[in-house]
N, C-alpha and C positions, 0 to 999 in steps of 0.2 A: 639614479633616482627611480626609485617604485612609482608605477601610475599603474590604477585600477581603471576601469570602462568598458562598458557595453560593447563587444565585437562588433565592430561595425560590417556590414555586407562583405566587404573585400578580405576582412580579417577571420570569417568564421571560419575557415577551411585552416587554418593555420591556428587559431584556438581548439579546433575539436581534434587537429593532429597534437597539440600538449596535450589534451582531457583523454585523449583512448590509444595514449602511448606504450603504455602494455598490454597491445596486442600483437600479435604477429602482425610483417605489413598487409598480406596482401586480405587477410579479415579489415584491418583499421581501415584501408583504403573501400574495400566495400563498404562499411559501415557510413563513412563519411559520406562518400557519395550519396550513401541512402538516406543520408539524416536532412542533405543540406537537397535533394530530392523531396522529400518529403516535405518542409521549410518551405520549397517555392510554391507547391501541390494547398499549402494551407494547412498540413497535415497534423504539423510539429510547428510550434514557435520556437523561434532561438531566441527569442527579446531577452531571456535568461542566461544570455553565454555571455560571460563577463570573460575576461582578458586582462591576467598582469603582464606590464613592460618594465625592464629595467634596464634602461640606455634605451630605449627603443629597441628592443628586443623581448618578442613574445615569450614568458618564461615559467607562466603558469594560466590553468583556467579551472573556472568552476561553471556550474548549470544549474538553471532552476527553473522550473516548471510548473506557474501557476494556474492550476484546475480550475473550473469555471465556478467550484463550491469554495472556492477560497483556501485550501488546500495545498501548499504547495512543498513540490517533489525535488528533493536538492542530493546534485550528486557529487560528492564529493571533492573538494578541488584538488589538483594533478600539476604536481611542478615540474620542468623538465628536467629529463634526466641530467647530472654536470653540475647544477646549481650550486651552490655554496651552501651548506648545512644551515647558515643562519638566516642566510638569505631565503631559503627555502622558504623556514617558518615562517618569516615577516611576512613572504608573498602568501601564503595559507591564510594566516591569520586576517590578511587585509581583505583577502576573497571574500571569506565567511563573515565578513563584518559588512563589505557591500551588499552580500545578497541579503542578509541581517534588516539591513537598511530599508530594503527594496523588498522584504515580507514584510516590513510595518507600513512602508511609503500603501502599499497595495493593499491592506488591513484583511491580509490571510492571518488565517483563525487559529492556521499550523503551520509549522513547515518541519520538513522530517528527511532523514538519510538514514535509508540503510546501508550496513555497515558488514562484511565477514567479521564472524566474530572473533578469528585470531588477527585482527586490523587492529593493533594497538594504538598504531600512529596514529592515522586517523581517527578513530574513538579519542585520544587526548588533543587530537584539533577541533573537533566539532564541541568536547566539552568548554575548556577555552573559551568558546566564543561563540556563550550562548543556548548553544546545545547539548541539551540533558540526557543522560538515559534515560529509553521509554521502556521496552518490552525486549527478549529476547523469543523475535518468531519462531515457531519451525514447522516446515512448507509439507502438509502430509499430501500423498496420492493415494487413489484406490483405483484401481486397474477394473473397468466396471464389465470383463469378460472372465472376471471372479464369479465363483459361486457364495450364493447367499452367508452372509453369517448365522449361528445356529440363533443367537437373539436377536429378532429382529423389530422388536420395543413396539409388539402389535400394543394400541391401546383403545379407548373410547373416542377418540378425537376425532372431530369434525375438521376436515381440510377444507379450506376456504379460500381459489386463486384471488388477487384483488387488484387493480388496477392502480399504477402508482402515481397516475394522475389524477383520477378520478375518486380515490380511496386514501389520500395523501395523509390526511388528517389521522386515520382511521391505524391503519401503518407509522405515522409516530408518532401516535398514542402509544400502542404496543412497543415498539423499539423502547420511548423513552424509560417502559417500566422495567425493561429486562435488562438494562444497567443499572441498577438498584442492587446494588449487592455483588456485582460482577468482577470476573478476577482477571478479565479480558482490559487490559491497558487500562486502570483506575484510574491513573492522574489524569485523562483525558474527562473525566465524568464535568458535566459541565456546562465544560467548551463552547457546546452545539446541543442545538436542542433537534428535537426526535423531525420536522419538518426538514432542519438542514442536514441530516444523517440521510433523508432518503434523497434527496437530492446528491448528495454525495454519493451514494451508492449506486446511483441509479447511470452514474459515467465510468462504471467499471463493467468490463467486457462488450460485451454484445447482447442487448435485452432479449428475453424470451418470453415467448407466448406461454403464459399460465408458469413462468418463474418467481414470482413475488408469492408468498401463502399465509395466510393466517391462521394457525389453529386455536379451535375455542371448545370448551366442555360443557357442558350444558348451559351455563349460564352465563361465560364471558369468553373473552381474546385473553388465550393465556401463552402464547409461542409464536415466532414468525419465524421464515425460510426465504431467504431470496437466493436466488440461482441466477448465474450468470453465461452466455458460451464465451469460450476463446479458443477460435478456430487455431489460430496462429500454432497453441497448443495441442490441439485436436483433444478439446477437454471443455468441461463442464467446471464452472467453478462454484461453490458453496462460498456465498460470498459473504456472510452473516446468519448465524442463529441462533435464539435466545429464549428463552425463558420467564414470564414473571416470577419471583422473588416467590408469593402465595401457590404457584404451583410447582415451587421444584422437590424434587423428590418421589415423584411420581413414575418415573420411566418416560418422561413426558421430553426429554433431549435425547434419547434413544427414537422415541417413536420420529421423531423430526428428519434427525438423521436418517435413519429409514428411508425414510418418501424421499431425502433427496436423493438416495442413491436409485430407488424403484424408477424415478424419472430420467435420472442421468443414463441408469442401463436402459430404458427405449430409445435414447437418442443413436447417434452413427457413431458419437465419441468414443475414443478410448477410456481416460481417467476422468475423473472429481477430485477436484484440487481444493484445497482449503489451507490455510495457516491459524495456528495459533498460538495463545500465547502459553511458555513456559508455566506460567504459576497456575495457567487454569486446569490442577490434574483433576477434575472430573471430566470437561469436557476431552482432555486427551484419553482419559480410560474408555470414552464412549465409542472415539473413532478409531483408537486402537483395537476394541472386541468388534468394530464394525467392519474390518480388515484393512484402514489404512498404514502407508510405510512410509516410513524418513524419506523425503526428499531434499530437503536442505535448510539453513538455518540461517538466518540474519540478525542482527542486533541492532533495535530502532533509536533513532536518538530525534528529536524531536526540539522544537522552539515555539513557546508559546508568543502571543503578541507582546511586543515593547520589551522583551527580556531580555534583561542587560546583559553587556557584555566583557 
């Protein structure tokens, strides 16, 4: 008999050895350690490590990971190796429908897995049940001990840092206008409005002094930049940049880019990481003349609230 449930304390060591079964051991047993470290530290919640049994026998798991913006991070679930082909699916499919349960029970606004994009299997478990294709990312770098690119989208623009507590309103004002037209994950247009995007963005990486920016041309707020550190990475992230609709066309997402690499190269970092999406080829032609390189690729699959499964 299949039973799904929340790993209880004693079980998590034993669900995260099914979920990071293809690693070599002596990586999985660090990782473990470090995760269910981290878990007691307050670091990492595991309230999202579910656990299939069949006979009382741990035989698959999945993870999820609800952000404090309602957001929530779902990785894949992992059956153990031996299983029975059908047996497998059944145990997948009931995962994805628990943690299904438990993004609506908790009224996140998303829940999302990325995916390698030659992951067939998985991409037809997560469609299945629930989950949609979103975007296909791909992770660029720019190495910021590069020399300048020859255009570096000087323009008119007034740089404005802003405070994302104090300036909240002001910042998703702007955000919400420069999804208006955008080819940066569409179906999301909506979802969230431009207050819960900065909140959202404001729990990726590690804040920095004078990383949030405004640009405006003589007469309004026409771009925004927020920058992010992750040390972990020894890197600088570009974590959002846009455009209003009325002012694209201008060289005005060149100038942007610009600044953020002007900043990232005073830092101690190495690169400026950004992702983007596939379909948006102007902004990849900007950061490709601005010298960034393939780093890697993922394919986002995504769950909106209540959708069926």
């Amino acid at each position: 008999m299949l039973r799904i449930e929340a790993a209880r304390p004693e079980d998590c060591r034993a669900a995260l050895d099914v979920l990071l079964q293809d690693l070599e051991t002596p990586l999985r047993e660090q990782q473990i350690a470090d995760m269910l470290a981290a878990a007691a530290r307050g670091d990492v919640s595991l309230h999202g490590l579910l656990l299939a049994h069949a006979d009382e026998r741990p035989i698959g798991a999945v993870l999820f990971v609800l952000q404090p913006d309602g957001c929530g991070f779902v990785w894949p679930p992992v059956v153990a190796a031996g299983i029975d082909a059908g047996l497998a699916e059944t145990a997948a499919d009931e995962l994805l429908r628990a943690v299904g349960r438990r993004l609506d029970e908790s009224q996140a606004w998303l829940g999302q897995a990325l995916l390698d994009p030659e992951n067939e299997r998985d991409a037809r478990r997560m469609q299945r049940n629930g989950f949609e294709f979103l975007a296909d990312l791909t992770y660029l770098r720019r190495r910021l001990d590069r020399a300048w690119p020859v255009d570096e989208g000087e323009t008119s623009l007034r740089v404005e840092p802003v405070d994302p507590e104090v300036d909240s309103d002001r910042l998703a004002a702007v955000i919400e206008r420069t999804y208006a037209g955008s080819a940066d994950c569409p179906q999301l247009n909506g979802l969230r409005n431009g207050l819960e995007a900065v909140a959202g963005h404001r729990l990726t990486g590690v804040p920095l002094l004078d990383g949030w920016l405004v640009f405006r041309d003589e007469t309004c707020d026409v771009g925004v930049l927020l920058l992010a550190d992750q040390p972990e990475q020894n890197a600088w992230e570009l974590v959002y940049m846009g455009v209003v609709p009325e002012a694209r066309g201008r060289g005005y997402g060149r100038a942007i880019v610009a600044e953020a690499i002007r900043r990232a190269a005073k830092s101690s970092r190495r690169d400026l990481l950004l992702a983007v999406d596939d379909r948006n080829r102007y902004a990849e032609t900007i950061y490709e003349a601005a010298g960034f390189e393939f780093l890697d690729r993922k394919r986002v699959f995504a769950r909106r609230p209540g959708q069926s499964t």
